[in-house]
Every structure is written in C-alpha cells, then in structure tokens.
Biopython code that builds the backbone (N, CA, C, O; Angstrom):
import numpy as np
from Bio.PDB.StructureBuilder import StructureBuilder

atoms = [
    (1, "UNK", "N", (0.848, -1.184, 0.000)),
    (1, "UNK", "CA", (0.000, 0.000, 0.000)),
    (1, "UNK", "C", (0.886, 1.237, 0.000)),
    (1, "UNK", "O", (1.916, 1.263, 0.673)),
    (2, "UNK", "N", (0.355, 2.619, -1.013)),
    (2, "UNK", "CA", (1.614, 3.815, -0.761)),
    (2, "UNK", "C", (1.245, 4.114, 0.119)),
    (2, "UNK", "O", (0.240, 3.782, 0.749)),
    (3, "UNK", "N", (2.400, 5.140, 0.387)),
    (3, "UNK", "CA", (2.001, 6.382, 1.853)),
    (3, "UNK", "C", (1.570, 7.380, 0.574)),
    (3, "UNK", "O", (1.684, 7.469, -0.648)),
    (4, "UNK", "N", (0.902, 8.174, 1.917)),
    (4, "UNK", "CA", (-0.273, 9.280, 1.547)),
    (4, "UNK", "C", (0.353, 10.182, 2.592)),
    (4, "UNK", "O", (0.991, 9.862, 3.594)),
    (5, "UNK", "N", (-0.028, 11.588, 2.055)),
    (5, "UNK", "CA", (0.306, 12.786, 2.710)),
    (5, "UNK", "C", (-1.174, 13.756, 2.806)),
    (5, "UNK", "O", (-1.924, 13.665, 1.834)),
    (6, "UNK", "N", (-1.554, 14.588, 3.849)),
    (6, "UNK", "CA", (-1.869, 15.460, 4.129)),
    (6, "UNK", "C", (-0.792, 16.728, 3.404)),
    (6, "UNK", "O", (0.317, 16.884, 3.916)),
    (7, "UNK", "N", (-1.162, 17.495, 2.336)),
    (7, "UNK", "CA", (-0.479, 18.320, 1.634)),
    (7, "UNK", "C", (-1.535, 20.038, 2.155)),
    (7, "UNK", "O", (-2.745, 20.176, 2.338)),
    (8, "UNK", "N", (-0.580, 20.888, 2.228)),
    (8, "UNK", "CA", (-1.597, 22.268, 2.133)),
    (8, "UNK", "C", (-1.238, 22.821, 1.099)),
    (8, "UNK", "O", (-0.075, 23.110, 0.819)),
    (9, "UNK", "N", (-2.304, 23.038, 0.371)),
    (9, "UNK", "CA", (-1.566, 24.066, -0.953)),
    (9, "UNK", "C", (-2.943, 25.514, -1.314)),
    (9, "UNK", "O", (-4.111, 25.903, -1.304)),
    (10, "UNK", "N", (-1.999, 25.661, -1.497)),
    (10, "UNK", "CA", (-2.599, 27.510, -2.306)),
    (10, "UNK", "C", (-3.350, 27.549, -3.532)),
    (10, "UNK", "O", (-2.716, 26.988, -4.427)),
    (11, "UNK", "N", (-4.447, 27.993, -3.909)),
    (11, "UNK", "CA", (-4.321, 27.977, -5.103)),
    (11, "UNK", "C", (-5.841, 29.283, -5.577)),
    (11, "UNK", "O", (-7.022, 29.139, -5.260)),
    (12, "UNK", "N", (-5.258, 30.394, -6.349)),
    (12, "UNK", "CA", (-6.126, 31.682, -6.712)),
    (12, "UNK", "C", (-6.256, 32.160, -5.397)),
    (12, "UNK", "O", (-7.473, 32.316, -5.298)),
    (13, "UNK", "N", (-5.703, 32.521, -4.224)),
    (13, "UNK", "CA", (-6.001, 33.103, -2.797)),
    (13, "UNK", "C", (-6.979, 31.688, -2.293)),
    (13, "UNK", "O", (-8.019, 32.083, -1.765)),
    (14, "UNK", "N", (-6.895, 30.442, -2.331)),
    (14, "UNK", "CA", (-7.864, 29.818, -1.399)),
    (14, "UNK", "C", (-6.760, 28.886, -0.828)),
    (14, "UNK", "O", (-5.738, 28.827, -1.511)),
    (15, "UNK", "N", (-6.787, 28.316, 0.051)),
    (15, "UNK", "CA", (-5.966, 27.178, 0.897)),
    (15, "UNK", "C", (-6.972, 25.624, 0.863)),
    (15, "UNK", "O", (-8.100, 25.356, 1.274)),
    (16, "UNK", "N", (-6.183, 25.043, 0.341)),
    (16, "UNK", "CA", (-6.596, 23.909, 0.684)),
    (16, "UNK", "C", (-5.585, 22.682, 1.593)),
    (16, "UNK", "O", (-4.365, 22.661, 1.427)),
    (17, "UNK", "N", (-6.235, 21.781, 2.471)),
    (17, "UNK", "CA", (-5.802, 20.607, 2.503)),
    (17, "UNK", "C", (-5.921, 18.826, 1.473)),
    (17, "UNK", "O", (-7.027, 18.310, 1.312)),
    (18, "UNK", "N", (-4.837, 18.265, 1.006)),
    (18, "UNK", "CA", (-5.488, 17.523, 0.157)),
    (18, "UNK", "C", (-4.580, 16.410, 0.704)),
    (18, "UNK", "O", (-3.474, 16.652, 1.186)),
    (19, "UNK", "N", (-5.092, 15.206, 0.606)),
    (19, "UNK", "CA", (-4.703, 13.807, 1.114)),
    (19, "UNK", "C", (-4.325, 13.179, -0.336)),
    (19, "UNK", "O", (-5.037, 12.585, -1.146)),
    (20, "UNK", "N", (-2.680, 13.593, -0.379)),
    (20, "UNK", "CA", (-2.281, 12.403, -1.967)),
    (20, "UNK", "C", (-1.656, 11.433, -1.553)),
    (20, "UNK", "O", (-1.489, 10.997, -0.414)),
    (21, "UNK", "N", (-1.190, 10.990, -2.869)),
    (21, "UNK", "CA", (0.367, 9.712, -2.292)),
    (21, "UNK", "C", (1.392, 10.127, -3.339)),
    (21, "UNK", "O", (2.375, 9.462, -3.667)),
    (22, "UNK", "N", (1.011, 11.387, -3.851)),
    (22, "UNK", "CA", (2.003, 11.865, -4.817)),
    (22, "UNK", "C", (2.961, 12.340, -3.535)),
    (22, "UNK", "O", (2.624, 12.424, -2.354)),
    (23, "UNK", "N", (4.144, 12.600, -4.081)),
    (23, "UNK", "CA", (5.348, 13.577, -3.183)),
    (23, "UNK", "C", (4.390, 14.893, -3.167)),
    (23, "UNK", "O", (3.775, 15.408, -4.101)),
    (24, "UNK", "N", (4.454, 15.201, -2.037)),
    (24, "UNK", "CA", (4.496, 16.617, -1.542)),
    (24, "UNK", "C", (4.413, 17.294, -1.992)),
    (24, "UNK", "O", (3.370, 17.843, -2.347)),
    (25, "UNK", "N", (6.194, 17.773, -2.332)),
    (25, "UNK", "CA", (6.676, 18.979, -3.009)),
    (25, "UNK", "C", (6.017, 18.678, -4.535)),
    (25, "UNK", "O", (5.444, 19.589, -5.134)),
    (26, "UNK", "N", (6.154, 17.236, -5.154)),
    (26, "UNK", "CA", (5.397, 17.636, -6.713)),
    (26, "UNK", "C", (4.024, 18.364, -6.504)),
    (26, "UNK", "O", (3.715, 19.281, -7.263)),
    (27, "UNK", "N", (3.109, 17.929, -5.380)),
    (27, "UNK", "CA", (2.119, 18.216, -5.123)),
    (27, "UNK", "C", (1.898, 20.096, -5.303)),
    (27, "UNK", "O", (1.349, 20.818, -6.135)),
    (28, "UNK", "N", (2.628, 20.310, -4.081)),
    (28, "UNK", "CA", (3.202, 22.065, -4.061)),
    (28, "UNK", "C", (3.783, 22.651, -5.518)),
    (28, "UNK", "O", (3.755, 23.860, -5.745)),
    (29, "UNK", "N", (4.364, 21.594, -6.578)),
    (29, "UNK", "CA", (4.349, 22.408, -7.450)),
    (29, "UNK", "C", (3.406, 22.507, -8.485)),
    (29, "UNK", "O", (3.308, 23.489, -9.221)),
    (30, "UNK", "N", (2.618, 21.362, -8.555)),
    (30, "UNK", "CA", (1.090, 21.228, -9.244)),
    (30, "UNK", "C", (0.231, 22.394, -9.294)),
    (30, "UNK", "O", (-0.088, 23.050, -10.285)),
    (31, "UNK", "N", (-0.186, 22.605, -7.747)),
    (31, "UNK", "CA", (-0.605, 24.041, -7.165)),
    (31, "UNK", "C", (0.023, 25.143, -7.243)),
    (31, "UNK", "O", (-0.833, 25.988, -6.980)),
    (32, "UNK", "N", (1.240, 25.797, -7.492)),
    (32, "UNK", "CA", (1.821, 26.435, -7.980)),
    (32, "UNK", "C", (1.498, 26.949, -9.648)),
    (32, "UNK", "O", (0.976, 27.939, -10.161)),
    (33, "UNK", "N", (2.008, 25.915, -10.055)),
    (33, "UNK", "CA", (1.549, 25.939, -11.424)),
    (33, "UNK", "C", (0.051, 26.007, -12.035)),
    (33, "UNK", "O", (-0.090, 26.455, -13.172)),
    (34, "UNK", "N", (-0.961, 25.609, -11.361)),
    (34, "UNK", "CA", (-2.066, 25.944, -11.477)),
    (34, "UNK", "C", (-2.262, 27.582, -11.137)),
    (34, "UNK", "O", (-2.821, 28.381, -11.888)),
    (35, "UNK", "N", (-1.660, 27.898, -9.807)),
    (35, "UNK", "CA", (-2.369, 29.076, -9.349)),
    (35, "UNK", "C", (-2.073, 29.880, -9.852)),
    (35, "UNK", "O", (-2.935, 30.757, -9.791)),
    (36, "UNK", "N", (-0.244, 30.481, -11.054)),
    (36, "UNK", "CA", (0.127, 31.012, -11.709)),
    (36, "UNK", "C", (-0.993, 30.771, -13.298)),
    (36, "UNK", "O", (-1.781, 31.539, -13.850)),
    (37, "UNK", "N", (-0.826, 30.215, -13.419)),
    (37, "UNK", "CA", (-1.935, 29.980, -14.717)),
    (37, "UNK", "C", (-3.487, 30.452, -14.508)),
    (37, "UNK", "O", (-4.199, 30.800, -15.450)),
    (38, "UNK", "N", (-3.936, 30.414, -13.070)),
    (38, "UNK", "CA", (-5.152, 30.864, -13.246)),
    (38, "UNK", "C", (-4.766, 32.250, -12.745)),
    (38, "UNK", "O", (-5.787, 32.920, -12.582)),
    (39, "UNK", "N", (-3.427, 33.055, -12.382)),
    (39, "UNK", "CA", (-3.901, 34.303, -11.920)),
    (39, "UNK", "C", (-3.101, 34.751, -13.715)),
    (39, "UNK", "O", (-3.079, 35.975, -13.579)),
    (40, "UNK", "N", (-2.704, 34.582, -14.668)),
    (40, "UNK", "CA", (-2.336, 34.810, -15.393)),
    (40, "UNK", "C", (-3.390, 35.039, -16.243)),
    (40, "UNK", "O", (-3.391, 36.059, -16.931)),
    (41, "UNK", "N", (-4.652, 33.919, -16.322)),
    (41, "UNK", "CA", (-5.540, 34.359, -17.010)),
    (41, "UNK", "C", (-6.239, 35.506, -16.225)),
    (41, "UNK", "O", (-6.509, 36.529, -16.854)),
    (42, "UNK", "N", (-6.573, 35.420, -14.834)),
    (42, "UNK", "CA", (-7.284, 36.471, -14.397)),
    (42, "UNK", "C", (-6.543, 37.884, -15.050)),
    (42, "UNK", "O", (-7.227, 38.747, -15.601)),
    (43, "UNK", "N", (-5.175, 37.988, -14.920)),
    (43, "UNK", "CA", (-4.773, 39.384, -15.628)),
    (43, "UNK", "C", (-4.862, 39.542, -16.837)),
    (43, "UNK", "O", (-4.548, 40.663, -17.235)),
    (44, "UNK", "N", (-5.186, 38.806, -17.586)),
    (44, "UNK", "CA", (-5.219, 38.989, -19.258)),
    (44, "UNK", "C", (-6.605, 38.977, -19.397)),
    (44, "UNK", "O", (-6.997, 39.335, -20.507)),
    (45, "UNK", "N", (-7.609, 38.610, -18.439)),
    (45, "UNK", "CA", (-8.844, 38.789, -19.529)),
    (45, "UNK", "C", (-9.698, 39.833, -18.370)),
    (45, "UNK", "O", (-10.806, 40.288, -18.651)),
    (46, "UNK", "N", (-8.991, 40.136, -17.017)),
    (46, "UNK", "CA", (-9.439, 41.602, -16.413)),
    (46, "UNK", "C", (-11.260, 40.514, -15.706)),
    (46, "UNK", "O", (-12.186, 41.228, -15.322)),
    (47, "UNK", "N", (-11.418, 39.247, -15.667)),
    (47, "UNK", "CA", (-12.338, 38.315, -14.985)),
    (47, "UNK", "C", (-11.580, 37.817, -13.792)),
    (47, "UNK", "O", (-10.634, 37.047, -13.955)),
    (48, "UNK", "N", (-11.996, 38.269, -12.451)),
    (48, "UNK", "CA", (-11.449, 37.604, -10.978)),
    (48, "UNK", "C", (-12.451, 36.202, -10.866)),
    (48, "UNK", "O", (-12.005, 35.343, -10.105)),
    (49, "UNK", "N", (-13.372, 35.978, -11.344)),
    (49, "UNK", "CA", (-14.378, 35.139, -10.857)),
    (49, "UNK", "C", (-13.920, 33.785, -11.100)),
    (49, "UNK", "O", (-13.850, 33.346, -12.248)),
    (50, "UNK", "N", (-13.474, 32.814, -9.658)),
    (50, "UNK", "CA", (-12.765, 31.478, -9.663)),
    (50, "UNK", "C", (-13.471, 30.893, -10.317)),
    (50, "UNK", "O", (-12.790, 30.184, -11.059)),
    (51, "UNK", "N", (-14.633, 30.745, -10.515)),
    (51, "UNK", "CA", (-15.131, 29.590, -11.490)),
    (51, "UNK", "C", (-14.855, 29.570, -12.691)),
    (51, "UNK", "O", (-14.531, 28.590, -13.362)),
    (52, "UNK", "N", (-14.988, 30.818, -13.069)),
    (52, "UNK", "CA", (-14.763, 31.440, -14.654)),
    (52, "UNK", "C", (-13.295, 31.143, -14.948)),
    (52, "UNK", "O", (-13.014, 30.326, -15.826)),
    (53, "UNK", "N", (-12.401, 31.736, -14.292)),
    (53, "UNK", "CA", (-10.715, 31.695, -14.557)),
    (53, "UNK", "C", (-10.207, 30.161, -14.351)),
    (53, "UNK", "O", (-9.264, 29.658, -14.961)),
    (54, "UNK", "N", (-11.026, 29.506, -13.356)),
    (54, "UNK", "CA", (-10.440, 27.662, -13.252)),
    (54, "UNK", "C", (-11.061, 27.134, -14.464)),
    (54, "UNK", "O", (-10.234, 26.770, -15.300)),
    (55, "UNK", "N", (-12.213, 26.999, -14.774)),
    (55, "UNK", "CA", (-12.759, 26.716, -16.262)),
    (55, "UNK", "C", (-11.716, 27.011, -17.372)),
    (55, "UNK", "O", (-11.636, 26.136, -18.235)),
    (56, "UNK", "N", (-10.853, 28.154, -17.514)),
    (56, "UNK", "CA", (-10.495, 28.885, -18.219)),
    (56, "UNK", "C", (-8.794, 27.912, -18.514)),
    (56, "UNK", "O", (-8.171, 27.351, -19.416)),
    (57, "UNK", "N", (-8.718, 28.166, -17.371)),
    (57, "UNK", "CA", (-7.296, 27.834, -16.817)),
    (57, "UNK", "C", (-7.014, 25.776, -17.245)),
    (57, "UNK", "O", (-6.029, 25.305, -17.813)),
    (58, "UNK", "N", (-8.515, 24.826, -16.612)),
    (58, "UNK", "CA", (-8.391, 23.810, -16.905)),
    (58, "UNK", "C", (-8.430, 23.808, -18.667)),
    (58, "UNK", "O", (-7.532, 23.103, -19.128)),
    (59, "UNK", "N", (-9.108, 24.319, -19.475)),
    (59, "UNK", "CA", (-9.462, 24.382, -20.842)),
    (59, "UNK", "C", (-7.958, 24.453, -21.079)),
    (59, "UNK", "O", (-7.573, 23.310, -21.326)),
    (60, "UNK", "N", (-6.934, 25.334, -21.106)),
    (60, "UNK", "CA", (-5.620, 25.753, -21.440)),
    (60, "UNK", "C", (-4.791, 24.662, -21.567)),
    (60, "UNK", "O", (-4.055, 24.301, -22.485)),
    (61, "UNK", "N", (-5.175, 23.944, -19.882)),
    (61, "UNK", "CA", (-4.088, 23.374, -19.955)),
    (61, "UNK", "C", (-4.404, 21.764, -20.588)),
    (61, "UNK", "O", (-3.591, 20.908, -20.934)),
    (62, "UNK", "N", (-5.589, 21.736, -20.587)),
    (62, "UNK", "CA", (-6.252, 20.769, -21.324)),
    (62, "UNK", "C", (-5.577, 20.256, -22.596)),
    (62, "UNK", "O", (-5.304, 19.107, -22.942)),
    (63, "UNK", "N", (-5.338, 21.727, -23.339)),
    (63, "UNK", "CA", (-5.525, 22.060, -24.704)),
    (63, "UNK", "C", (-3.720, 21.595, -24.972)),
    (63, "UNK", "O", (-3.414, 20.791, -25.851)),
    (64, "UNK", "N", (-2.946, 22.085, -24.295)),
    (64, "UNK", "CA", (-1.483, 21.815, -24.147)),
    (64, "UNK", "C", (-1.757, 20.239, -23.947)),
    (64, "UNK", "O", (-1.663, 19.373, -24.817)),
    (65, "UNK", "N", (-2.008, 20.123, -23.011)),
    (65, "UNK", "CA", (-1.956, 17.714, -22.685)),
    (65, "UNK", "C", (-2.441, 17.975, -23.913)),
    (65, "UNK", "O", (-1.566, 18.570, -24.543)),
    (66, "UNK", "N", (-3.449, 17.812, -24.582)),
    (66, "UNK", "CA", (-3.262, 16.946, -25.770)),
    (66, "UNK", "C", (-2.481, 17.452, -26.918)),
    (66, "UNK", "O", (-2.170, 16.712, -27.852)),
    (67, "UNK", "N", (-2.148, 18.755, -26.860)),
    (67, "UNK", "CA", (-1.110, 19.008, -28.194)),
    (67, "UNK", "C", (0.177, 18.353, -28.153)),
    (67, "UNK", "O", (0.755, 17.962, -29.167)),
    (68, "UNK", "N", (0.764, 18.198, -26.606)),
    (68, "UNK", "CA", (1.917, 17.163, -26.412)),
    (68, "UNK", "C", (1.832, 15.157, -26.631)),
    (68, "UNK", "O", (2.656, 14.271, -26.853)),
    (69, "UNK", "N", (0.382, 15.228, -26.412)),
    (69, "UNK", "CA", (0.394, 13.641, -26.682)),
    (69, "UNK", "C", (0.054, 13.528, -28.152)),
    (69, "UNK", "O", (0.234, 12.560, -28.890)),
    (70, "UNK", "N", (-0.554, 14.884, -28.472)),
    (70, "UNK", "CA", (-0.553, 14.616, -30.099)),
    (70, "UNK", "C", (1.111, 14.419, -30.980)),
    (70, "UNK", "O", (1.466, 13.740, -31.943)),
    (71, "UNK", "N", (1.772, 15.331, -30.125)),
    (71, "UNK", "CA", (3.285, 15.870, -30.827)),
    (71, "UNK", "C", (4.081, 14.345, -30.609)),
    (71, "UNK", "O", (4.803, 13.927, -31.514)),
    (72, "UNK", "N", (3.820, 13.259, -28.873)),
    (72, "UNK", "CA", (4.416, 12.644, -28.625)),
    (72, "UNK", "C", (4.121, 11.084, -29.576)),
    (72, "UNK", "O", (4.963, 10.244, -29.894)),
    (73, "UNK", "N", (2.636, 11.090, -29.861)),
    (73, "UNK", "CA", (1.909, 10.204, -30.855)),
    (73, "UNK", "C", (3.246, 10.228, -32.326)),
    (73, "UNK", "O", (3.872, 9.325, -32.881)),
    (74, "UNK", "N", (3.215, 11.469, -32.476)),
    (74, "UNK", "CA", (3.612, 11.672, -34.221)),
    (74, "UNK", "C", (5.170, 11.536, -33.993)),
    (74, "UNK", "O", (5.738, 10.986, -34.936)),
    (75, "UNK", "N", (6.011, 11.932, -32.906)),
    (75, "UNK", "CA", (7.549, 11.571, -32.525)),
    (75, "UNK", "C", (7.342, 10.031, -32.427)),
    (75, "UNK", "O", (8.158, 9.476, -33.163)),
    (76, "UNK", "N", (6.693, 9.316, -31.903)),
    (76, "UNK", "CA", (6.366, 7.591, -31.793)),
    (76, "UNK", "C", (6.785, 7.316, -33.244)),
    (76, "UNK", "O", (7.916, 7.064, -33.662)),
    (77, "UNK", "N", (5.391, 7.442, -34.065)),
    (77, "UNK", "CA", (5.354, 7.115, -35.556)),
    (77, "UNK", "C", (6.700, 7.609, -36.401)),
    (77, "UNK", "O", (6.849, 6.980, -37.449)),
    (78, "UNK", "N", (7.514, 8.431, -36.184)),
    (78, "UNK", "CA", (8.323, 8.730, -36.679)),
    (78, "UNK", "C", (9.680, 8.373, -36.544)),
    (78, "UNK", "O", (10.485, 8.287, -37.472)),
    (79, "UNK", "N", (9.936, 8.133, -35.142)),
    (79, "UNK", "CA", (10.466, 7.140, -34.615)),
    (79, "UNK", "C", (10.772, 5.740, -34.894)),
    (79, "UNK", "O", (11.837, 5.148, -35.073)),
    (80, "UNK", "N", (9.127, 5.242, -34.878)),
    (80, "UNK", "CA", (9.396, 3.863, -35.450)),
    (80, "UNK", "C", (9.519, 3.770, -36.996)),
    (80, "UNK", "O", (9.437, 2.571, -37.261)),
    (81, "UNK", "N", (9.661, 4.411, -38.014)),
    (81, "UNK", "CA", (9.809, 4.702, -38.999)),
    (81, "UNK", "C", (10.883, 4.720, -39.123)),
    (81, "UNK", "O", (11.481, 3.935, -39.859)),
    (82, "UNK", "N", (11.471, 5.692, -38.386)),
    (82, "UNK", "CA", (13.274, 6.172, -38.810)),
    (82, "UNK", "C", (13.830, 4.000, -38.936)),
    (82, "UNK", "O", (14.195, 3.229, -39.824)),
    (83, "UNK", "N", (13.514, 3.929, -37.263)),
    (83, "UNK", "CA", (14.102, 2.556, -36.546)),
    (83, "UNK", "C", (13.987, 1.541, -37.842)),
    (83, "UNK", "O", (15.000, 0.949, -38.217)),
    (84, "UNK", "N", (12.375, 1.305, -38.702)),
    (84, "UNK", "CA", (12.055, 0.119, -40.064)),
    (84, "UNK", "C", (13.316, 0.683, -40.920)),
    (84, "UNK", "O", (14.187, -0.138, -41.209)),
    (85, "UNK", "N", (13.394, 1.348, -41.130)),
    (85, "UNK", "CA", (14.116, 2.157, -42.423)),
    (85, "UNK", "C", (15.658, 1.283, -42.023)),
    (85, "UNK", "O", (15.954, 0.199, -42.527)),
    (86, "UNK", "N", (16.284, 1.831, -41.289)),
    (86, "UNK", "CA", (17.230, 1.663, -40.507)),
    (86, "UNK", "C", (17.678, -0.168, -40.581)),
    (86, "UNK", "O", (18.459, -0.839, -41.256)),
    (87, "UNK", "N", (16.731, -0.429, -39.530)),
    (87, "UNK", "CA", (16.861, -2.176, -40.203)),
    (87, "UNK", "C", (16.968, -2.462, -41.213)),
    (87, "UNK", "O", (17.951, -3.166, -41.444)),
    (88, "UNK", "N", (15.922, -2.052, -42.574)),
    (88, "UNK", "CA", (15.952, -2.755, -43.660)),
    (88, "UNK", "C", (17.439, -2.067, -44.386)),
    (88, "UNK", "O", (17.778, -2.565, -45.460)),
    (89, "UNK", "N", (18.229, -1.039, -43.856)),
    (89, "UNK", "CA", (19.401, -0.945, -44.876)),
    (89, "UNK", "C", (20.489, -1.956, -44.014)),
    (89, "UNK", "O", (21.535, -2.435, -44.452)),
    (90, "UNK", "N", (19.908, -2.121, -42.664)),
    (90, "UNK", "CA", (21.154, -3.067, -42.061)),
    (90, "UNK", "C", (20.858, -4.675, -42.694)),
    (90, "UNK", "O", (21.820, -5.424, -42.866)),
    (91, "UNK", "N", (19.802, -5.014, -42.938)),
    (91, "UNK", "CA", (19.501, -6.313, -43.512)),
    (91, "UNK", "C", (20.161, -6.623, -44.766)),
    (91, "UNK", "O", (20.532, -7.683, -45.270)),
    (92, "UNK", "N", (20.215, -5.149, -45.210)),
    (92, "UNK", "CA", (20.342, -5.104, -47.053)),
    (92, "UNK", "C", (21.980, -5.452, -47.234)),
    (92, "UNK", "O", (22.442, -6.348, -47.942)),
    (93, "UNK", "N", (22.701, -4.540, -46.435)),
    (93, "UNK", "CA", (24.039, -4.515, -46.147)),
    (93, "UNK", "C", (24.534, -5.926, -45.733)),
    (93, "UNK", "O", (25.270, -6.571, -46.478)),
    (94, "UNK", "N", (24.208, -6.291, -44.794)),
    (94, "UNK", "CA", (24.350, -7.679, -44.158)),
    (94, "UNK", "C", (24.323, -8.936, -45.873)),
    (94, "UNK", "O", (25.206, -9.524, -46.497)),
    (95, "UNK", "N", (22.806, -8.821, -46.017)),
    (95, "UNK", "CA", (22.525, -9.588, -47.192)),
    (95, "UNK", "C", (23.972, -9.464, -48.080)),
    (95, "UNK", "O", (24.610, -10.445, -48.462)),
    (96, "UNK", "N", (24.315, -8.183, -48.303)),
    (96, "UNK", "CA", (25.087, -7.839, -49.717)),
    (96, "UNK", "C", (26.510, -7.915, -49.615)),
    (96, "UNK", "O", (27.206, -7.669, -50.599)),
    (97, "UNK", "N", (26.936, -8.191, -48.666)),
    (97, "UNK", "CA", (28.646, -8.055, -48.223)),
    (97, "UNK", "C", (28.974, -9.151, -47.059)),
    (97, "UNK", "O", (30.044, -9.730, -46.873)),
    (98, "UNK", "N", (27.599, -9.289, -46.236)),
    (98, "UNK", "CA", (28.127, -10.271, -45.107)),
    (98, "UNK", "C", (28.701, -9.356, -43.574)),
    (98, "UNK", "O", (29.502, -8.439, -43.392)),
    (99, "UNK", "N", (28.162, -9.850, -43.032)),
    (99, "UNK", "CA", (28.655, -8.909, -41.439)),
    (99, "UNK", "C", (29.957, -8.377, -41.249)),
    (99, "UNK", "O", (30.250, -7.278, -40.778)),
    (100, "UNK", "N", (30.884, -9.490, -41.766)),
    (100, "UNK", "CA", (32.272, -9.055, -41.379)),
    (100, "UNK", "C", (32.847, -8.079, -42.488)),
    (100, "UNK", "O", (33.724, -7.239, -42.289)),
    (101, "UNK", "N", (32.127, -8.362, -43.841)),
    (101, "UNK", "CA", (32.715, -7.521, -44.660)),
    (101, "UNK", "C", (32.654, -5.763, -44.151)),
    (101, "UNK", "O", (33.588, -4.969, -44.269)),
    (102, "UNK", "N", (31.231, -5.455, -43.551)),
    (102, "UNK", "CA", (30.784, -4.399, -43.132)),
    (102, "UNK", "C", (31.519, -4.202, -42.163)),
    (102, "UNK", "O", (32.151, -3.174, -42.409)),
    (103, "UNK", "N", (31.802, -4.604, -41.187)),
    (103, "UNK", "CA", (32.592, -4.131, -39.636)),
    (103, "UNK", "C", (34.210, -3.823, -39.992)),
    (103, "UNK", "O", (34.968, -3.008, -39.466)),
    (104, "UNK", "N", (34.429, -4.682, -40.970)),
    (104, "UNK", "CA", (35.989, -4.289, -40.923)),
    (104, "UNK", "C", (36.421, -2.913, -41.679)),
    (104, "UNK", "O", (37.409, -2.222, -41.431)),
    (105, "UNK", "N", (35.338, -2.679, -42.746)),
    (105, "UNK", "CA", (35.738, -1.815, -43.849)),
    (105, "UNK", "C", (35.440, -0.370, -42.613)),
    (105, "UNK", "O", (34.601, -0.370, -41.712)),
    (106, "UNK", "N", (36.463, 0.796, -42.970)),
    (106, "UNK", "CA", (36.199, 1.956, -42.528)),
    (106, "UNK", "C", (37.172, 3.096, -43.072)),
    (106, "UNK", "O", (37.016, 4.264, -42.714)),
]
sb = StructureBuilder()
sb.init_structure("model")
sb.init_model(0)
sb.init_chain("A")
sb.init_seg("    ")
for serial, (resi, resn, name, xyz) in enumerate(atoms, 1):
    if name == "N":
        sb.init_residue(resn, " ", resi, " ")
    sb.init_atom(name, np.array(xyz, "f"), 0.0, 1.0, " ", f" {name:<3s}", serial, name[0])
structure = sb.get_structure()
C-alpha cells in the first residue's frame, strides 16, 4: 500500500488541505503551477471570478496535454519509422557483403 500525505496548498487566494500519495513537493508544485496559470488568465482577460478563470485555466491546460500527446503520438510514428528504415538498410548490407565484410571496412 503507498504512503499518503496530508499536503496544504494555495491555489487563486484559497488554501486547501489535500490527502495524496504523490510527493508533496510535486504536489506544491502542481498548485503552484495551477495558481500562476489561473492568476495569469485572471490578468489577461481583467475576470477575478474562480469559477470562470479555473474553467479557463483547466481548458488551457487541457488544450497543451493533448497538443503534447498529439506531438508525442507523431515523434512515436516517426520514430518507429526512422528505426524500419534503418533495419531494412542493415539487412540489405548484411545480405550484400556479409557482417564481417561491413565491420571491418572503414
């Protein structure tokens, strides 16, 4: 079973207590990073109202998670692409000269 923490964190001027089993400090920087993001939108769109700016704030960061799992999806596919490619000239080489011919020549 993990350990769990009693964490206090900040977040838009409110305090909370929250019971994780994340670390702490990641915890403290979660809330951090949230509370900068929602007072960031509060200054850019001149709206204090927490419901409005956390709505605002989850949408954002929403929008970032999936542009990175989109970016990390298409680095995958490209990836494993480079890797097929890669094999089939080491197969080809192998086929055409033989292993040792390849290792010795340089």
């Amino acid at each position: 079973m993990s350990e769990s923490w009693n964490v206090k964190i900040e977040v838009y001027g409110k305090e909370f207590t929250i019971k994780t089993s994340e670390d702490p400090e990641t915890t403290r920087e979660y809330a951090r990073f949230i509370d900068e993001r929602m007072k960031d939108i509060s200054h850019k769109t001149g709206t204090f109202d927490p419901a409005r700016i956390s709505t605002l704030a989850l949408l954002q960061i929403t929008h970032e998670l999936f542009a990175l799992k989109g970016q990390m999806e298409s680095d995958e596919k490209e990836f494993a692409a480079r890797t097929k490619s890669l094999l089939r000239k080491f197969d080809s080489i192998i086929h055409q000269k033989g292993i040792q011919g390849e290792l010795t020549q340089e």
